[in-house]
C-alpha positions, 0 to 999 in steps of 0.5 A: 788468255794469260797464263801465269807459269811458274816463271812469272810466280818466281819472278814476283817471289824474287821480286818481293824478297828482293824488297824486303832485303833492300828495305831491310839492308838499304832503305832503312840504314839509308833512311835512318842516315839521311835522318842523321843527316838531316837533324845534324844539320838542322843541329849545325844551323841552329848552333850557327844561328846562336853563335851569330847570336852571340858574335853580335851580342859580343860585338855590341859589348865590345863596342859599349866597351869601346865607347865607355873608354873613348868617354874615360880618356875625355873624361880623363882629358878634360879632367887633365885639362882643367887641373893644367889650367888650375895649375898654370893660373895658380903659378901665374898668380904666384909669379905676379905675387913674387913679383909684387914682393920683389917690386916692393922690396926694391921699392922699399931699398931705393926708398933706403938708399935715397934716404940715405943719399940725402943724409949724405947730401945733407952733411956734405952741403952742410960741411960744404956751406960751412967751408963756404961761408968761413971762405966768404966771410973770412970769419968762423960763424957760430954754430946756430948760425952755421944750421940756419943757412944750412938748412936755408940752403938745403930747402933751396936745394931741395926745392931744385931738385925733383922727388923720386918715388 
């Protein structure tokens, strides 16, 4: 049979207090800082998972922003565009209107400065035919005389001579 001696009851005693220090120094210190551990982890997962959260929320805002501003600058492209176009057209139709006024204005001066040469021409011829007449004829002819060949003689001319416009 077996005998149980004091030795092994001291053992067990031994055994059992042992268990009870290290449950109560060890275990439950241990425990509590793997616990610690564990939900501090659980902790740092969890802020991790809403900072990625919030990383791609503030990722698709800033490229919401991003595309907003591309659509302003074209917005404001096409916007600068059309009043460059605006503004060319409207310089291009001032300068053909300052043209207009400028080829009407020489128009209307040559227009002036013909009449006047043919004022002139007419006096001339006029004094020319008189001077003329009075070489050929040898005589003075009388004053109505001297305006029927001169106006004879200015729409011969005149009819020589082709238009200006």
């Amino acid at each position: 049979m077996v005998s149980i001696d004091y030795t092994l009851i001291l053992v067990i005693i031994n055994f059992i207090i042992l268990m009870i220090v290290l449950k109560k120094l060890l275990y439950k210190p241990l425990m509590d800082f793997l616990n610690k551990r564990e939900n501090q982890i659980k902790d740092d997962l969890d802020a991790a998972r809403k900072n990625k959260t919030a990383a791609e929320k503030i990722l698709e805002e800033q490229k919401e922003l991003l595309r907003e501003a591309k659509e302003q600058a074209r917005e404001i492209r096409d916007e600068a565009q059309k009043s460059a176009r605006i503004h060319s057209e409207q310089i291009l139709k001032d300068a053909t209107e300052q043209r207009d006024i400028i080829i009407r204005e020489a128009q209307e001066m040559i227009n002036v400065e013909v009449i006047k040469a043919k004022e002139s021409i007419q006096k001339e011829i006029g004094n020319f035919v008189v001077e003329l007449t009075d070489k050929v004829i040898g005589k003075k002819l009388s004053k109505d005389e001297d305006i029927k060949l001169i106006n004879e003689l200015i729409e011969l001319e005149l009819k020589k001579e082709s238009p200006v416009d």
